[in-house]
C-alpha positions as CSV (number, residue, x, y, z in Angstrom):
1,X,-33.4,-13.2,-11.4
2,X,-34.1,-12.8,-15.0
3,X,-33.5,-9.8,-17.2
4,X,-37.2,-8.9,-18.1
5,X,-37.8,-8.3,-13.8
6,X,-34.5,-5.8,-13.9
7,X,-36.7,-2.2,-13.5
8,X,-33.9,-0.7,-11.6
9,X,-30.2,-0.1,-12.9
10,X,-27.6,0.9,-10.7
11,X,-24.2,0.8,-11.8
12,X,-20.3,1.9,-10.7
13,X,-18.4,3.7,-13.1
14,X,-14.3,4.8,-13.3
15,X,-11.0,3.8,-14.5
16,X,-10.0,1.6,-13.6
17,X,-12.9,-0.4,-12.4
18,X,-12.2,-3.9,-12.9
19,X,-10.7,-4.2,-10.0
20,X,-14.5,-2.6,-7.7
21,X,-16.1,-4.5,-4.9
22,X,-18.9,-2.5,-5.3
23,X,-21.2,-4.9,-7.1
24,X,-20.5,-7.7,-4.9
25,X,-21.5,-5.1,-1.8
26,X,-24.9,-3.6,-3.9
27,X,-26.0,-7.3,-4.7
28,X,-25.7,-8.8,-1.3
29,X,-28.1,-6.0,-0.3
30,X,-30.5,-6.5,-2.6
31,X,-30.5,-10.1,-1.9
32,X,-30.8,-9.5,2.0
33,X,-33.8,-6.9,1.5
34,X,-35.3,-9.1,-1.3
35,X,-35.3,-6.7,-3.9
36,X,-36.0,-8.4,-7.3
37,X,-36.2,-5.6,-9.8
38,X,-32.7,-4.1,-9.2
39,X,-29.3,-5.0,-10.8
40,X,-26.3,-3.1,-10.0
41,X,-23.3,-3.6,-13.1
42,X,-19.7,-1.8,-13.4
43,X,-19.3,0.7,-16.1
44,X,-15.7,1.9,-17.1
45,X,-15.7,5.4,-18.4
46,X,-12.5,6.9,-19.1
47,X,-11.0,10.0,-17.4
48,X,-11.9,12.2,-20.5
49,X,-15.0,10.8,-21.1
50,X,-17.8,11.7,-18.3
51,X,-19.8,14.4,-19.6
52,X,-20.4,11.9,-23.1
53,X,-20.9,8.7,-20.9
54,X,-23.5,11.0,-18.4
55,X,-25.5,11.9,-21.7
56,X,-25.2,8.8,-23.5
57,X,-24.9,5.1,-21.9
58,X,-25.3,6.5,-18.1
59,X,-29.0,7.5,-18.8
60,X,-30.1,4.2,-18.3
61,X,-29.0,4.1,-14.6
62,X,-31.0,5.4,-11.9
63,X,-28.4,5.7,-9.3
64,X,-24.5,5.8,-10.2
65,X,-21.2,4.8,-7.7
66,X,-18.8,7.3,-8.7
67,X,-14.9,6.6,-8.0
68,X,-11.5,8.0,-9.3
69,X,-11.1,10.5,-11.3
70,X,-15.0,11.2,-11.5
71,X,-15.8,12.6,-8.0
72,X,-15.4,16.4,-9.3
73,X,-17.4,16.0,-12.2
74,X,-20.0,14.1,-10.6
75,X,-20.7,17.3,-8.4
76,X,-19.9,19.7,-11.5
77,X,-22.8,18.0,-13.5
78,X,-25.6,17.7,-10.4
79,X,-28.8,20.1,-10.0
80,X,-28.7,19.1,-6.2
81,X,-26.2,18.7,-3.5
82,X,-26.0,17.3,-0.4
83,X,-24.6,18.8,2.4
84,X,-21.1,17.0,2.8
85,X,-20.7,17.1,-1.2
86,X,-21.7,21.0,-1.5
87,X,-19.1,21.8,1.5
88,X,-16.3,19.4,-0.3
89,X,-17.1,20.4,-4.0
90,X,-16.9,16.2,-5.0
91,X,-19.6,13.5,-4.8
92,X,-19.4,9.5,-5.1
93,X,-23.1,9.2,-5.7
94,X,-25.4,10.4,-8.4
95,X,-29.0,9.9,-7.8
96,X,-31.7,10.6,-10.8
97,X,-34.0,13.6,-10.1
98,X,-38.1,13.0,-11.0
99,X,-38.0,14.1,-14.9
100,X,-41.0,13.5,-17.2
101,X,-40.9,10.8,-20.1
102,X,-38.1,10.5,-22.5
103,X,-36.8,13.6,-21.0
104,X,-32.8,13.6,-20.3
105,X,-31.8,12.7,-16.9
106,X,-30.8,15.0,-14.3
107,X,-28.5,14.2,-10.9
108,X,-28.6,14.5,-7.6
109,X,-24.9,14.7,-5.9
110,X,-24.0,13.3,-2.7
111,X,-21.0,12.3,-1.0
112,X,-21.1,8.7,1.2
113,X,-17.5,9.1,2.4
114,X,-17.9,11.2,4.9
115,X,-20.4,9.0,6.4
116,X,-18.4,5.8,5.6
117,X,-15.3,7.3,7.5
118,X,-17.0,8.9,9.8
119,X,-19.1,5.5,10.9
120,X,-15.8,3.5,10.9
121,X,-14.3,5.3,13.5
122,X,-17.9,5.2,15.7
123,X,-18.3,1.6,15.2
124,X,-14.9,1.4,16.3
125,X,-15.8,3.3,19.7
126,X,-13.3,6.1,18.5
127,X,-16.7,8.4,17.9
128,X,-15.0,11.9,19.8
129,X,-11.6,12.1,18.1
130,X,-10.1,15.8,20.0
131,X,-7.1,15.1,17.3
132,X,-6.6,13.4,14.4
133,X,-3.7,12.7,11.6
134,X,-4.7,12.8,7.7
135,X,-2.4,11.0,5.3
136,X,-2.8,12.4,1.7
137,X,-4.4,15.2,-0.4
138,X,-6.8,13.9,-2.9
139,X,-10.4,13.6,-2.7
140,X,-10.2,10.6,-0.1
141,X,-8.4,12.9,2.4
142,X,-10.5,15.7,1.8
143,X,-13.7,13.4,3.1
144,X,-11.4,12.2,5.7
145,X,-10.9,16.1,6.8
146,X,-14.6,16.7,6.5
147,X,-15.2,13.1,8.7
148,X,-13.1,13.9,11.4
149,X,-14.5,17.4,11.8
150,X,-17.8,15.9,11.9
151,X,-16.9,13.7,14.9
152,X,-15.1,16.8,16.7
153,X,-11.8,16.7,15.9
154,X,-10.3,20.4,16.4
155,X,-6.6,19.4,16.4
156,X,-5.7,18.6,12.8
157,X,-1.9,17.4,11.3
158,X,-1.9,16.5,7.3
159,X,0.6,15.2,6.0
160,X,1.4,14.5,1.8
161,X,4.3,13.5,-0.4
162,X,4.0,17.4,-1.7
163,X,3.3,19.8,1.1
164,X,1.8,22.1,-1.6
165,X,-1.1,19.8,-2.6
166,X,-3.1,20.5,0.9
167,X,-4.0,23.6,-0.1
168,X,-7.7,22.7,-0.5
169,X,-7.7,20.5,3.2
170,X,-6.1,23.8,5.2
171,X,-8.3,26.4,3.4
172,X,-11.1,23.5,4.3
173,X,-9.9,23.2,8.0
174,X,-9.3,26.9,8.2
175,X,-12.5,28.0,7.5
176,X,-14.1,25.7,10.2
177,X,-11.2,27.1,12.7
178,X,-9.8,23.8,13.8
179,X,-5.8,24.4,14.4
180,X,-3.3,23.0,11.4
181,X,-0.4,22.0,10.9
182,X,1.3,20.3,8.0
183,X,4.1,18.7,6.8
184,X,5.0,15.7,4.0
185,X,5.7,12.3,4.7
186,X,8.9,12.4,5.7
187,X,7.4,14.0,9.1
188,X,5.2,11.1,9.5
189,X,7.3,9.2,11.8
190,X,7.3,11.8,14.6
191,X,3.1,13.1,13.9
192,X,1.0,10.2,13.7
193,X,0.5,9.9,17.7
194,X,-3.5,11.5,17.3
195,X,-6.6,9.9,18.6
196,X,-8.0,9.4,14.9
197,X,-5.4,8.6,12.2
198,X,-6.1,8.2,8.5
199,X,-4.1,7.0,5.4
200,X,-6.1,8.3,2.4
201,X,-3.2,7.6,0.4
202,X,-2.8,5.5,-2.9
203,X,-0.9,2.9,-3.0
204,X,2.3,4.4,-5.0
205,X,2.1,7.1,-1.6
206,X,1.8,4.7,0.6
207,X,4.6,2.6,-0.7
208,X,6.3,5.9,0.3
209,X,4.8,6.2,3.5
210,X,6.1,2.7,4.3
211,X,9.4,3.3,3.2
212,X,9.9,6.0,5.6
213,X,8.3,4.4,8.7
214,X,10.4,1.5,8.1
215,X,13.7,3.6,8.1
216,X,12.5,5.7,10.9
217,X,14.6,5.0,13.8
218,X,11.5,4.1,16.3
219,X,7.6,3.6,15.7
220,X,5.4,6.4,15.6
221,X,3.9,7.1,19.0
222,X,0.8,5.3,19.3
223,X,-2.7,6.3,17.8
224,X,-6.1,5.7,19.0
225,X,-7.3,4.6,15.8
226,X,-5.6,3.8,12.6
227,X,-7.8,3.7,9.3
228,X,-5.7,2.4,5.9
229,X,-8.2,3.2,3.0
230,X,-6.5,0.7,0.7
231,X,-8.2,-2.6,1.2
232,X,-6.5,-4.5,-2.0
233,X,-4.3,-6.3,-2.1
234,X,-4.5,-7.7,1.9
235,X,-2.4,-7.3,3.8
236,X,-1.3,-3.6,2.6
237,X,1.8,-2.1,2.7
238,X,1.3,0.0,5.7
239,X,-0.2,-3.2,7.8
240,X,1.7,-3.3,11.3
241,X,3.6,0.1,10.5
242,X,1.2,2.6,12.4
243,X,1.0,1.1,15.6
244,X,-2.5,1.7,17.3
245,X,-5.5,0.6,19.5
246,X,-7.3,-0.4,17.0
247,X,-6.6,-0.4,13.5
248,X,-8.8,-1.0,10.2
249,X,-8.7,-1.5,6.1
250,X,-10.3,0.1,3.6
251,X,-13.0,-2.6,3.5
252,X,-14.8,-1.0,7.0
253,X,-15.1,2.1,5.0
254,X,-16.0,0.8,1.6
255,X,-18.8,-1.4,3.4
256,X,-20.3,2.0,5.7
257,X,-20.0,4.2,2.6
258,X,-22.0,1.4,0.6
259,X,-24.6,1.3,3.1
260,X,-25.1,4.5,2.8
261,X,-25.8,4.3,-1.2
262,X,-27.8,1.7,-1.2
263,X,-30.4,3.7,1.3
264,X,-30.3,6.4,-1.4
265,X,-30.9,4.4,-4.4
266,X,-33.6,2.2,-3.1
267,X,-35.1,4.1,-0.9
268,X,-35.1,2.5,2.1
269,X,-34.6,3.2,5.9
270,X,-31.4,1.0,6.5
271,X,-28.9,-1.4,4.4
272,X,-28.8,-4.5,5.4
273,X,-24.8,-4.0,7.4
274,X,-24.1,-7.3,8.5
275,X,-25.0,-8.8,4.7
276,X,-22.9,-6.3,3.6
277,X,-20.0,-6.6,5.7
278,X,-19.8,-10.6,4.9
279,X,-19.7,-9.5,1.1
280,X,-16.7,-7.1,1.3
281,X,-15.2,-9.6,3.7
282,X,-15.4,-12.5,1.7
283,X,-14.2,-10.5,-1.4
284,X,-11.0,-9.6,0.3
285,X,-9.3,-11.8,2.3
């Protein structure tokens, strides 16, 4: 595909974002749907720097991946919301609004993690959840939360290396009157037995995560489902420590969420998921 057919720009930006499967996911769907004007690149913009990148360089995008640390200022800076970014106050997806020539862009705001979560765990036949265990408190949990209440779950345990950090997820839970508790992950070992479980955690937590399970006199009791955001590198550090029917990476969610973009950039009905799922799989083995 030359440069002169590129109409469309789509692009992934944070920091870091070297390391992004992203435009390996984006490209295989355009090549499955035979789009020919699109090109999908990544773009590193520092922590500080959004607002200048979203005024400057970003302009010449149509449709923007946001990831860590931009998800709160993706929202901040949108005219529109979607639903599951206007409840959770973050967004990984900025979509150009109609504006007239030359005129500065404006943003849509939407937020694909829910979805991508939530779809794992359907595709995974674990689509009614009555409980569910969320590792972490960062934006990844917080779409986790917001996922497993979509699918049902009204029995809720978080867990986080500082207690004090899931603020946001109980006032979040609370206010949608689904019963708490919380703890850090030193309970872990003795809370993870739910029909959904989730690790939203980074990999310096999850190192931490691991370290306890491992010193924990006996496994956790069993979960229904185990989902381990981290995808990179394989296997993680939590692989074979949360024992459970059936048990995914990060790369199940990263390919649902994707999906889900792609539909909103392009325009079209459905992304192509099994060209999709081959990219991310092939990426990370």
């Amino acid at each position: 595909m030359g440069q002169e057919q590129v109409t469309r720009r789509f692009c992934v930006i944070g920091d870091p974002i070297d390391h992004s499967l992203s435009p390996a996911l984006h490209t295989a769907a355009y090549a499955a749907l035979g789009v020919q004007d699109a090109r999908y690149e990544k773009v590193r913009v520092p922590a500080d720097g959004f607002e200048h990148a979203l005024s400057t360089g970003l302009q010449a995008f149509t449709g923007i991946s946001v990831t860590m640390p931009h998800k709160r200022s993706a929202f901040l800076a949108a005219l529109a919301h979607d639903r599951a970014s206007q409840d959770l106050g973050i967004a990984n997806t900025l979509i150009s609004l109609p504006t007239s020539p030359g005129a500065e862009r404006r943003w849509a705001a939407f937020n694909t993690d829910v979805h991508g979560i939530a779809q794992s765990f359907r595709d995974a036949g674990v689509g009614d959840p009555a409980s569910a265990a969320i590792l972490g408190s960062g934006a990844t949990a917080l779409s986790a939360l917001a996922a497993m209440h979509e699918l049902g779950a009204e029995d809720v345990t978080l867990l986080a290396r500082s207690a004090q950090k899931l603020v946001p997820l109980v006032e979040f839970a609370d206010a949608r009157g689904l019963t708490v508790r919380t703890g850090t992950l030193a309970d872990a070992p003795r809370l993870l037995g739910a029909d959904a479980v989730i690790s939203a955690l980074a990999e310096p937590g999850a190192r931490a995560l691991a370290s306890v399970l491992e010193a924990a006199p006996s496994a956790p009791q069993r979960a229904g489902a185990f989902l381990d955001v981290l995808y990179h590198p394989l296997p993680t550090v939590l692989d074979g420590l949360v024992p459970a029917d059936v048990t995914m990476d990060g790369r199940a969610m990263l390919a649902r969420q994707a999906m889900r973009q792609v539909e909103l950039m392009l325009g079209v009905e459905q992304a192509p998921a099994e060209a999709m799922e081959a990219a991310v799989f092939a990426a990370v083995r």
